[in-house]
Backbone as ProteinMPNN parsed JSONL, in Angstrom:
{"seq_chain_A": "XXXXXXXXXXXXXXXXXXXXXXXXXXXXXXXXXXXXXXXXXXXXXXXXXXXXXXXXXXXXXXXXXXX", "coords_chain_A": {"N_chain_A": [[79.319, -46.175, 286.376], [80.603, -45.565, 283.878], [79.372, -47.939, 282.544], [76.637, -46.846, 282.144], [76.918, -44.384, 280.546], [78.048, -45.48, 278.437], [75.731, -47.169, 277.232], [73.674, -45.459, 277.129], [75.179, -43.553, 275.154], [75.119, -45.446, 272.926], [72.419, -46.756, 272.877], [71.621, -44.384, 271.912], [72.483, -43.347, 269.548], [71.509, -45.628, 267.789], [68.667, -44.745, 267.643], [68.78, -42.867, 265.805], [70.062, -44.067, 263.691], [68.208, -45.772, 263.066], [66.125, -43.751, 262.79], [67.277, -42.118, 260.434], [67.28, -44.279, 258.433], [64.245, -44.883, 258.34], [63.238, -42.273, 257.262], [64.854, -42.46, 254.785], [62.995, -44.4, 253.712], [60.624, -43.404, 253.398], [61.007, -41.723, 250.955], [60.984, -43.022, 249.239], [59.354, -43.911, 245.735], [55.867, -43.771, 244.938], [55.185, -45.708, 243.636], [56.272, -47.854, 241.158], [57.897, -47.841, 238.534], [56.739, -47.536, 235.219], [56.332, -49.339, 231.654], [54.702, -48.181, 229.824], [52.357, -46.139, 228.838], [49.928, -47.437, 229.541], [50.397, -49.646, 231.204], [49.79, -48.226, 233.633], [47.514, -48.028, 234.502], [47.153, -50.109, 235.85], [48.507, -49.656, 237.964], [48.69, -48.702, 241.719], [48.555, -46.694, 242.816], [46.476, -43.773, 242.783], [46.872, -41.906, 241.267], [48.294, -42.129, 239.299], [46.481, -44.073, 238.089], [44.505, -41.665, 237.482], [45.531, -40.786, 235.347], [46.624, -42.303, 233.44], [44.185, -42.582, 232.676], [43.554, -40.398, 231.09], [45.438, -40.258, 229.254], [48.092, -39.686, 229.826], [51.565, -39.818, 231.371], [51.703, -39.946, 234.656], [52.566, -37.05, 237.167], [53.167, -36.559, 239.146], [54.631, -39.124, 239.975], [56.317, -40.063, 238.113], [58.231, -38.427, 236.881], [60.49, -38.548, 234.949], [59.776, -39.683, 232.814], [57.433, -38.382, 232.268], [58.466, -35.979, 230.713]], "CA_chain_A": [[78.99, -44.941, 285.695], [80.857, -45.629, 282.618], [78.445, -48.381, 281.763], [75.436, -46.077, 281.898], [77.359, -43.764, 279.151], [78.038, -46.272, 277.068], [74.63, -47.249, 277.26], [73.416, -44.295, 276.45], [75.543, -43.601, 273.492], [74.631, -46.736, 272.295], [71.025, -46.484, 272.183], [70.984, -42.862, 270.931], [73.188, -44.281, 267.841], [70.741, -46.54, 267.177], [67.909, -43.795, 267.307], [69.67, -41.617, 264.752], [70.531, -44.828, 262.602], [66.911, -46.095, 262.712], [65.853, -42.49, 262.046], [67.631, -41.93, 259.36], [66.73, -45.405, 257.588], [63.007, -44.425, 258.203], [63.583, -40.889, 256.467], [65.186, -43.234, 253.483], [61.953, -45.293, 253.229], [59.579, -42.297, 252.868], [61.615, -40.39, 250.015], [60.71, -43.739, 247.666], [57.916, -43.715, 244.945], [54.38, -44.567, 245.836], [54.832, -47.461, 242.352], [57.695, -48.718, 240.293], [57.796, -47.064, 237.153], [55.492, -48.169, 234.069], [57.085, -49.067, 230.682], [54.181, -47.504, 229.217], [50.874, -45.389, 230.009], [48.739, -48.073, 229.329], [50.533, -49.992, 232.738], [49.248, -46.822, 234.773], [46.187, -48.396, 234.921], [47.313, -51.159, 236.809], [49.017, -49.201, 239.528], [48.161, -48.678, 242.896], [47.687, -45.064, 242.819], [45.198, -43.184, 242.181], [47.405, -40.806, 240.793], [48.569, -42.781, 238.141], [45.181, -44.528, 237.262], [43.945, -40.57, 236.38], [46.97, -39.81, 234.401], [46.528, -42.989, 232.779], [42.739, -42.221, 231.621], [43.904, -39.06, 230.136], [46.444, -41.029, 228.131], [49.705, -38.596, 229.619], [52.273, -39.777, 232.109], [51.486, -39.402, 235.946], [53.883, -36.613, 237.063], [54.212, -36.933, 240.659], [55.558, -40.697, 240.086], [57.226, -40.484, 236.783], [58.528, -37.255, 236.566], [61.261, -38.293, 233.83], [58.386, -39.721, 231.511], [56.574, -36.715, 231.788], [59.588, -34.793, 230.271]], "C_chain_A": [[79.385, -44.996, 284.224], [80.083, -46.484, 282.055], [77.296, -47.794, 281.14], [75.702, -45.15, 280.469], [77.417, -44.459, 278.197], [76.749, -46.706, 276.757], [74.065, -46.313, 276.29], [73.621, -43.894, 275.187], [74.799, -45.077, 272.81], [73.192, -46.8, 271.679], [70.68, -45.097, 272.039], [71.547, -43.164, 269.386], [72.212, -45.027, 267.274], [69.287, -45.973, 266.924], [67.932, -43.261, 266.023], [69.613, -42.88, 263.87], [68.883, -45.167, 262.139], [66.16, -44.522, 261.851], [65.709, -42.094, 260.635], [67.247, -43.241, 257.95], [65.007, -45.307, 257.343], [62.511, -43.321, 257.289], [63.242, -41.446, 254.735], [63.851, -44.03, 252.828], [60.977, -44.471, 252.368], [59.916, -41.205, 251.137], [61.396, -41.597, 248.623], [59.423, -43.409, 247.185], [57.103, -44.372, 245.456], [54.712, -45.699, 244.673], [55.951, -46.996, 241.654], [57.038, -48.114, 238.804], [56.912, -47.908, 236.145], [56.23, -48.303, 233.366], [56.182, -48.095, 229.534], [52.898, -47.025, 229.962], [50.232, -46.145, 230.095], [48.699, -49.165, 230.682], [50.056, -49.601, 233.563], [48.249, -47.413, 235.111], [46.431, -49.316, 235.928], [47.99, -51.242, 238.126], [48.463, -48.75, 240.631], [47.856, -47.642, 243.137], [47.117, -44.523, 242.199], [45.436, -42.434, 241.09], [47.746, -41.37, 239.03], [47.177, -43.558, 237.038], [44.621, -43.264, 236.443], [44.654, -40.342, 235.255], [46.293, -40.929, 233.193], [45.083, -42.986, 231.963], [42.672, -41.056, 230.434], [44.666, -39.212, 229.653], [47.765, -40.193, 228.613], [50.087, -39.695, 230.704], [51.968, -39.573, 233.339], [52.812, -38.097, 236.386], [54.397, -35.972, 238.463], [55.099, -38.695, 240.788], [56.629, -41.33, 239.342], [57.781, -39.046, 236.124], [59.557, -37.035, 235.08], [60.439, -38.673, 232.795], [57.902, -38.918, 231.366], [57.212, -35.723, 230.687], [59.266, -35.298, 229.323]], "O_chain_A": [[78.62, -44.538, 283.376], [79.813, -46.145, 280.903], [76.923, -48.028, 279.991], [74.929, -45.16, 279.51], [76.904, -44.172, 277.115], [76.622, -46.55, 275.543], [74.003, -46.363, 275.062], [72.788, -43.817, 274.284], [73.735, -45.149, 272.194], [72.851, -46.867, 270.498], [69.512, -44.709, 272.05], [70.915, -43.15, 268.33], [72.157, -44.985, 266.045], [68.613, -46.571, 266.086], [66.961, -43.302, 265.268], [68.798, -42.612, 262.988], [68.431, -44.853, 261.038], [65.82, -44.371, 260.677], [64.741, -41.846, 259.916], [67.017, -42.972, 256.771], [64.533, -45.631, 256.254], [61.479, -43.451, 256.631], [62.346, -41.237, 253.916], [63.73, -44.224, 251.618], [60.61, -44.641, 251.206], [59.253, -40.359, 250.537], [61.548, -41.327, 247.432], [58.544, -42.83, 247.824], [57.262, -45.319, 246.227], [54.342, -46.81, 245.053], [56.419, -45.858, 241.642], [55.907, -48.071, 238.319], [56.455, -48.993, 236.504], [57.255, -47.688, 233.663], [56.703, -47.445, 228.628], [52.477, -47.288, 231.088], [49.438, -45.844, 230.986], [47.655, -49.553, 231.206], [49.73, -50.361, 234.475], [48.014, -47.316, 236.316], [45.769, -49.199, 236.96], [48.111, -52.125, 238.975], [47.381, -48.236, 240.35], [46.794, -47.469, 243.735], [47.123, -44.662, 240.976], [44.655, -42.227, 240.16], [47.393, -40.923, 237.938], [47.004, -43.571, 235.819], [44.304, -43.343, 235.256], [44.255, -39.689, 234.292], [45.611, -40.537, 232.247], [44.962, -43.349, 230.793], [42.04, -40.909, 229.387], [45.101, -38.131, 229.258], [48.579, -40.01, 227.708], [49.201, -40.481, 231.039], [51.848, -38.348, 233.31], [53.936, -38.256, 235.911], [55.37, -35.301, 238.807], [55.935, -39.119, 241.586], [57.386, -42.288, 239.499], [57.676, -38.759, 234.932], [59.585, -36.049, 234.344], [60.395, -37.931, 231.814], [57.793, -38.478, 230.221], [56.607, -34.909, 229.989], [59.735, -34.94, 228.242]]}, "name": "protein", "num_of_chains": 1, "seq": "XXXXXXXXXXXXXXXXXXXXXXXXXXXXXXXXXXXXXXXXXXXXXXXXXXXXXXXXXXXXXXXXXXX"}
């Protein structure tokens, strides 16, 4: 019986840990910052390619450039 608990704990710990490392993945940027707008173009989102036609800053990806 005590194996089964430990068990248990065990792989719910490792739920929660995976979890939480999954969480961590999602909260990064869709692209790695630009040094300038004229990079934008060459990024993977879309978001950034418009920004970058309209010569500003993207400002879901680069929110402190925008500023």
């Amino acid at each position: 019986m005590k194996m089964i608990k430990l068990l248990s704990v065990v792989v719910c710990a490792s739920f929660l840990m995976a979890g939480a490392t999954w969480a961590a993945d999602e909260a990064k940027k869709c692209c790695e910052p630009a040094k300038d707008i004229a990079a934008q173009k060459d990024c993977a989102c879309k978001c950034c390619k418009k920004a970058a036609e309209k010569g500003v800053w993207c400002k879901k990806c680069h929110k402190q450039a925008a500023k």
